[in-house]
OpenMM code with the backbone's topology and positions (N, CA, C; nanometers):
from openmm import Vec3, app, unit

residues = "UNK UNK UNK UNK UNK UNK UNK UNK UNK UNK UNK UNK UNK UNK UNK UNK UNK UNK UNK UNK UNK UNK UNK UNK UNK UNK UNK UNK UNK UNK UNK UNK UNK UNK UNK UNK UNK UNK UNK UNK UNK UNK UNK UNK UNK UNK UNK UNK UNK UNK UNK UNK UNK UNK UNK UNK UNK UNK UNK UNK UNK UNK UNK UNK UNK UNK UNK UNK UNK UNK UNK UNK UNK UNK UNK UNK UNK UNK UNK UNK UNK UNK UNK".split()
positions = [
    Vec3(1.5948, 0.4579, 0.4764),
    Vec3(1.6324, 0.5962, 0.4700),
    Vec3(1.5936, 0.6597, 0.6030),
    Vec3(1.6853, 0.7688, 0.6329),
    Vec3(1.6653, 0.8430, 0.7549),
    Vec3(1.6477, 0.9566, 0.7351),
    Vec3(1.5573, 1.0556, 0.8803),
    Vec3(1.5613, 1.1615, 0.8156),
    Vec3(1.5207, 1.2529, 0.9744),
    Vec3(1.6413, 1.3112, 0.9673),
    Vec3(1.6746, 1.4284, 1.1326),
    Vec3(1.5169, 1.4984, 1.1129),
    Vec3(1.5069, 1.5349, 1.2648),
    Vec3(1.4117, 1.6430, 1.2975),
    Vec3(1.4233, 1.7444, 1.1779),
    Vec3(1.3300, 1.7607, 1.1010),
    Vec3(1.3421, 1.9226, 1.0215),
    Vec3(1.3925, 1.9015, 0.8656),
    Vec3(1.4679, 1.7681, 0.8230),
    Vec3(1.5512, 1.7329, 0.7823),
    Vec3(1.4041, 1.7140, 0.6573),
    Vec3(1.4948, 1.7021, 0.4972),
    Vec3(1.4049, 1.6621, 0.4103),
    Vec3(1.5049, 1.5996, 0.3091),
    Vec3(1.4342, 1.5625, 0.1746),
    Vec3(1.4940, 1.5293, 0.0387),
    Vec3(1.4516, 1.5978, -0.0251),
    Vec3(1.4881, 1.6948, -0.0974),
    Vec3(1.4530, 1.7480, -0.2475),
    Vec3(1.3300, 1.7422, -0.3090),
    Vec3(1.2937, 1.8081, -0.4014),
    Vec3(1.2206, 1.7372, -0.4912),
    Vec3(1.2973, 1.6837, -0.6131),
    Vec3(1.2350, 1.5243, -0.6662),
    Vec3(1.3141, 1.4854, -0.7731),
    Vec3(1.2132, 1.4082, -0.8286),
    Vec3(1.2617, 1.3644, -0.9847),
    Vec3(1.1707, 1.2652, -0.9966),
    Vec3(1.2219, 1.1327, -1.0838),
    Vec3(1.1423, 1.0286, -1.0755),
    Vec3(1.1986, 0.8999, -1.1549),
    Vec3(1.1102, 0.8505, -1.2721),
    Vec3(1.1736, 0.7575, -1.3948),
    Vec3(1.1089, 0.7777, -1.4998),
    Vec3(1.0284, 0.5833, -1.4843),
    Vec3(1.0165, 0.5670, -1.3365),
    Vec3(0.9235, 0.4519, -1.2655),
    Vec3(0.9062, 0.4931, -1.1115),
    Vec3(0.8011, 0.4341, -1.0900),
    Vec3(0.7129, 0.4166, -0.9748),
    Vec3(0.8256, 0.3786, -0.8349),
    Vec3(0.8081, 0.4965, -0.7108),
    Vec3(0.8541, 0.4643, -0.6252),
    Vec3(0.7143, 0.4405, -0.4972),
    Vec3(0.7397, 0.3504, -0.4288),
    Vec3(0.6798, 0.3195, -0.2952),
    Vec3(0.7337, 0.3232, -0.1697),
    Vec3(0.6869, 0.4246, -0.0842),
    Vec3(0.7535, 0.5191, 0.0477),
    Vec3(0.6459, 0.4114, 0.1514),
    Vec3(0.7305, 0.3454, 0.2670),
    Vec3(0.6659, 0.2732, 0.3511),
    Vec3(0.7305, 0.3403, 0.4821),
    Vec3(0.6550, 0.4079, 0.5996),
    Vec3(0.6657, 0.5009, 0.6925),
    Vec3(0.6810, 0.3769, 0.8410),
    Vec3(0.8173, 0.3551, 0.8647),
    Vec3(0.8395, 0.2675, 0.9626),
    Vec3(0.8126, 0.3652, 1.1017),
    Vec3(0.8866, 0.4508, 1.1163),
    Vec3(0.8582, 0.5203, 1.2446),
    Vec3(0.9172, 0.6960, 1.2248),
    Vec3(0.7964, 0.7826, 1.3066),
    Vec3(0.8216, 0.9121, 1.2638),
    Vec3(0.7445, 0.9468, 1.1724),
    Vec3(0.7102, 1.0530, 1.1756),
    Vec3(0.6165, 1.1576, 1.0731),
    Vec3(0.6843, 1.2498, 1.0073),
    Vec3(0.5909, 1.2717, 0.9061),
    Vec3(0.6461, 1.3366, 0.7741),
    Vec3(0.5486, 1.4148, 0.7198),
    Vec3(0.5595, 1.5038, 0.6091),
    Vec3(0.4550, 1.5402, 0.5116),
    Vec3(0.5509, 1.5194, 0.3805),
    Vec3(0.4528, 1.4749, 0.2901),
    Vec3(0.5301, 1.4023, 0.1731),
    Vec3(0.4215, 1.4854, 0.0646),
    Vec3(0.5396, 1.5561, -0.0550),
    Vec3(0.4843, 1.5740, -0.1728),
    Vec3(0.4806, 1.5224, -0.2939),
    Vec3(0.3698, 1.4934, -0.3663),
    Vec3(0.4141, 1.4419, -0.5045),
    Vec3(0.2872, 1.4906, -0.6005),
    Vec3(0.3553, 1.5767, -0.6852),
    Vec3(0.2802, 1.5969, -0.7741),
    Vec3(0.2393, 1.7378, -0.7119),
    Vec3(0.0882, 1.8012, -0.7347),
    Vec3(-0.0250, 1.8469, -0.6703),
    Vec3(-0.0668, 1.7916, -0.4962),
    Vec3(-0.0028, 1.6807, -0.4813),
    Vec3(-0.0841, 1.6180, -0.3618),
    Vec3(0.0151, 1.6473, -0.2488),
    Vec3(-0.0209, 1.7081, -0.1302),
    Vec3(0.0177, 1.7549, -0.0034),
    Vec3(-0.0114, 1.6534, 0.1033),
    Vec3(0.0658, 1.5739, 0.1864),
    Vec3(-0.0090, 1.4385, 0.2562),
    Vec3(0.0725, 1.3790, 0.3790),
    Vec3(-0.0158, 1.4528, 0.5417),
    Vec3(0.0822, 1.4067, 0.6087),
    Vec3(0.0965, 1.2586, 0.6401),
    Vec3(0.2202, 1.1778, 0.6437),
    Vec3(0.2446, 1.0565, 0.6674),
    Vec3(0.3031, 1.0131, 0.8281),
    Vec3(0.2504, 0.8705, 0.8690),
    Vec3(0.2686, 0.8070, 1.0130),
    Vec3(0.2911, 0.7130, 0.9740),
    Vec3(0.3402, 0.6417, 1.0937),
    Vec3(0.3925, 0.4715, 1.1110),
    Vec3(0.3308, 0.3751, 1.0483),
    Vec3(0.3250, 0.3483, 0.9309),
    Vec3(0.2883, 0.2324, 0.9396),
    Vec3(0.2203, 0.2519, 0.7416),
    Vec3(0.2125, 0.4015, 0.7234),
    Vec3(0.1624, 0.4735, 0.6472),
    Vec3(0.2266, 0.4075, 0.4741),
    Vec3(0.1383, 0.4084, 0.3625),
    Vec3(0.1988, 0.3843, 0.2343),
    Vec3(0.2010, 0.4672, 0.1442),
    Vec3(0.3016, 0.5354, 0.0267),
    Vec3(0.2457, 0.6262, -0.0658),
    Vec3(0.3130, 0.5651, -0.1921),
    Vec3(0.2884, 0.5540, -0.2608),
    Vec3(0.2770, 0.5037, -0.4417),
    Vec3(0.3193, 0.6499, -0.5556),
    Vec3(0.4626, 0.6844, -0.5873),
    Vec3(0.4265, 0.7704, -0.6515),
    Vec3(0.5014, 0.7781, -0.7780),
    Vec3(0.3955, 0.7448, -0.8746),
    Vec3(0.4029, 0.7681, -1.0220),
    Vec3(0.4722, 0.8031, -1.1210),
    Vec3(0.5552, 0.6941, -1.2173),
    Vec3(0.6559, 0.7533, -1.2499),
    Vec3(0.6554, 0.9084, -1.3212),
    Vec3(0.8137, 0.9624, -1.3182),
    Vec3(0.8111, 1.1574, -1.4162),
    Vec3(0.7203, 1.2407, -1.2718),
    Vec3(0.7173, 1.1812, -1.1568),
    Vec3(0.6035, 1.2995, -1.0581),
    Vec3(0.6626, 1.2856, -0.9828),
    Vec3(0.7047, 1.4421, -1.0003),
    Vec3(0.8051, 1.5332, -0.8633),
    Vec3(0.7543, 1.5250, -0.7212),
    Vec3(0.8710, 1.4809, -0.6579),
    Vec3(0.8211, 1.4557, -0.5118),
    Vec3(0.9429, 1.4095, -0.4206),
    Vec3(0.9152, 1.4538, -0.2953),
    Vec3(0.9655, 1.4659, -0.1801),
    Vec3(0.8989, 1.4594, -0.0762),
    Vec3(1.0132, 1.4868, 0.0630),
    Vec3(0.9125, 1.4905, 0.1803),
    Vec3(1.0203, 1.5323, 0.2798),
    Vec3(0.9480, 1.5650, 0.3532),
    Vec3(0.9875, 1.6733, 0.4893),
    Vec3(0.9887, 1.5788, 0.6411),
    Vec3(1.0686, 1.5657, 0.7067),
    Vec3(1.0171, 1.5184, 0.8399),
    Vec3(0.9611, 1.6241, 0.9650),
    Vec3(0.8242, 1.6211, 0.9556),
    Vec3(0.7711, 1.7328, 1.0557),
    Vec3(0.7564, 1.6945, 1.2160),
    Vec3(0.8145, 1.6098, 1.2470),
    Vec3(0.7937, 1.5325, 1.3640),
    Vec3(0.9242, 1.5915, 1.4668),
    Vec3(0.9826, 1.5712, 1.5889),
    Vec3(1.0429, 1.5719, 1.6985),
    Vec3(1.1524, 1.4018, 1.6731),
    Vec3(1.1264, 1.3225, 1.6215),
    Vec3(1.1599, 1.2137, 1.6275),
    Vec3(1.2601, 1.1639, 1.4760),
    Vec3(1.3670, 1.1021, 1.4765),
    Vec3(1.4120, 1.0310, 1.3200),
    Vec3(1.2944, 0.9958, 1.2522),
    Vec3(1.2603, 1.0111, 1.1697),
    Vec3(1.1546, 0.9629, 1.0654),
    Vec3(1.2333, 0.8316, 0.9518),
    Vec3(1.1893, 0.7024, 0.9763),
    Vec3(1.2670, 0.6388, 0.9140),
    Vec3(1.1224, 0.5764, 0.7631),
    Vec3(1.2010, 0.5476, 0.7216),
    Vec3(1.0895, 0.5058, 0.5861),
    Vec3(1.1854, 0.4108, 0.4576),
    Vec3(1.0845, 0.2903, 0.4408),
    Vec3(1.1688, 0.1928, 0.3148),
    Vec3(1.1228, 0.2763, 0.2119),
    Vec3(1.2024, 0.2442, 0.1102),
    Vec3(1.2269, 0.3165, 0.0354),
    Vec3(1.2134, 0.2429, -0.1067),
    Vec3(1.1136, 0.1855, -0.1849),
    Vec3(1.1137, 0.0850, -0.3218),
    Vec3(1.1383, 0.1394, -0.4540),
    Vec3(1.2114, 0.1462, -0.5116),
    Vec3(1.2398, 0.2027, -0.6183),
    Vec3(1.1930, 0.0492, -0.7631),
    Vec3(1.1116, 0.0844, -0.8276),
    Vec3(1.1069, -0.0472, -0.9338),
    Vec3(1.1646, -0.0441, -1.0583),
    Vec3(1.2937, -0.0336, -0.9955),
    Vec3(1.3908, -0.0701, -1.1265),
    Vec3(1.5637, -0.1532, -1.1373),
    Vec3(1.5867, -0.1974, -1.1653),
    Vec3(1.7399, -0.2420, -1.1623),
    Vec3(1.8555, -0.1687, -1.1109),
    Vec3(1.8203, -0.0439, -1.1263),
    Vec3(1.9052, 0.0484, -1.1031),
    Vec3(1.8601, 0.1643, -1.0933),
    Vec3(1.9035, 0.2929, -0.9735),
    Vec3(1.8279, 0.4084, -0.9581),
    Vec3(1.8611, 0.4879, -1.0462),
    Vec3(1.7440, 0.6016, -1.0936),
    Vec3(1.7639, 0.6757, -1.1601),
    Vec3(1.6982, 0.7998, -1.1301),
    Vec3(1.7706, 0.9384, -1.0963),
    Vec3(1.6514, 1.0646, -1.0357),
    Vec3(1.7476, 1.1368, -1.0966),
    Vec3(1.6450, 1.2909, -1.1056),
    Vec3(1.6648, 1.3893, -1.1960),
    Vec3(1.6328, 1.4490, -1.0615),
    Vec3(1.6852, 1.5534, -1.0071),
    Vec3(1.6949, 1.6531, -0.8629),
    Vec3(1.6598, 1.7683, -0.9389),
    Vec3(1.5786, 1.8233, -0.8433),
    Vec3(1.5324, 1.9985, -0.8562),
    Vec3(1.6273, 2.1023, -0.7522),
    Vec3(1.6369, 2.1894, -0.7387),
    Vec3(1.6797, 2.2619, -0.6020),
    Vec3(1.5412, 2.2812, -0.5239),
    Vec3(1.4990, 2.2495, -0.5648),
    Vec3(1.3250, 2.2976, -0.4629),
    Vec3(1.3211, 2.1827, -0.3237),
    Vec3(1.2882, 2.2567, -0.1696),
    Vec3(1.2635, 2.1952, -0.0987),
    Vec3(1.0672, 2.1927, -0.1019),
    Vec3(1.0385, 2.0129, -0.0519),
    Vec3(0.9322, 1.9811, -0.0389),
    Vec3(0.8407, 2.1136, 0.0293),
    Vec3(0.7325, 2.0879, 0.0267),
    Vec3(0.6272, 2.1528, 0.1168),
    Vec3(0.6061, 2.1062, 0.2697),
] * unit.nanometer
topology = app.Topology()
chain = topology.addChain("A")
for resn in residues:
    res = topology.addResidue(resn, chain)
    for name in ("N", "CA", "C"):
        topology.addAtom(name, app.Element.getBySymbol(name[0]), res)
């Protein structure tokens, strides 16, 4: 996944566990209650049913893998942009 200077995803959430792996570029990533800026190389784990997104706060593409643990994706979208 990519993500322009300024650029974000939603908040949404899944009813399993996604894992955000921060290849290059910075971010601040929300999930839940938790506010958390992310770098290269960076991991976040977040829990299935817990709303979350993330922002690219950096000058640079912010690229990041993206693990979803299931057969097939499934998200429920908010209109709310991340923090």
């Amino acid at each position: 996944m990519r993500q322009e200077p300024g650029g974000f995803v939603p908040l949404h959430r899944h009813p399993y566990p996604e894992t955000f792996v921060v290849i290059s570029g910075r971010g601040r990533w929300t999930a839940g209650d938790v506010i958390d800026g992310l770098a290269p190389d960076d991991v976040v784990v977040v829990p299935p049913e817990t709303l979350h997104g993330f922002r690219n706060t950096g000058d640079e593409t912010l690229h990041v893998l993206s693990v979803h643990e299931a057969g097939e994706i499934v998200q429920t979208w908010t209109e709310d942009e991340p923090a």
